[in-house]
N, C-alpha and C positions, 0 to 999 in steps of 0.2 A: 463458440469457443474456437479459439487456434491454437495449434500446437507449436511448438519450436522448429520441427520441419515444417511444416507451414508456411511459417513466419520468415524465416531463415534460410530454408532449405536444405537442413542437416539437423542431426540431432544431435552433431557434439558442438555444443553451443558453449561457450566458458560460464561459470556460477557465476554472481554477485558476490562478493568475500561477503560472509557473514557480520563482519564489524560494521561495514556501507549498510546492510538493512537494518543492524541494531539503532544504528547511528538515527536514521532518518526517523523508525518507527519511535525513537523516542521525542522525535522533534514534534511527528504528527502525534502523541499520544499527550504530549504535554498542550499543548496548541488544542485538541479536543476536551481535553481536562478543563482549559479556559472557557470554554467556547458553553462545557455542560455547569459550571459553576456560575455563571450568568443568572436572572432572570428568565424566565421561558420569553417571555415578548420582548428579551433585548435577545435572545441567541440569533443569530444566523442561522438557518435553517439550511440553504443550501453549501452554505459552507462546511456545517455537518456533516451533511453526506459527502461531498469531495471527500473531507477528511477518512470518515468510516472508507472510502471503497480507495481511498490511498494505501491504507493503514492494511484492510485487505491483501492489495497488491504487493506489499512487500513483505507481506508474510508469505506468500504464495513464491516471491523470487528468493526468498532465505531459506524456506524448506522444499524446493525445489520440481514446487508445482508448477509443470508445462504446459497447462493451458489456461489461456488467461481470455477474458471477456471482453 
């Protein structure tokens, strides 16, 4: 894990407006909706996971958790 000073070198780093991570998580949330209504032998598998640890990630930049994997 890194922190924002870490990463950054400061820890007054600006937020993500909250609308940018609604915005996206609902793109990645509709996108894994498709992906889980599939067949299991036609889902993408590793495209699931990108998606879960996207979907992750910006929950983590919307409620303003500074360290990130």
């Amino acid at each position: 894990m890194i922190t924002n000073e870490e990463l950054y070198g400061t820890t007054d780093v600006p937020r993500v407006p909250v609308e940018v991570c609604d915005g996206r998580l609902a793109l990645l949330k509709g996108r894994l909706k498709a992906q889980m209504s599939l067949h299991y032998s036609k889902q993408d598998n590793a495209l699931v996971t990108k998606l879960t640890k996207a979907i992750k990630f910006w929950y983590q930049l919307r409620d303003g958790d500074e360290s990130y994997e």
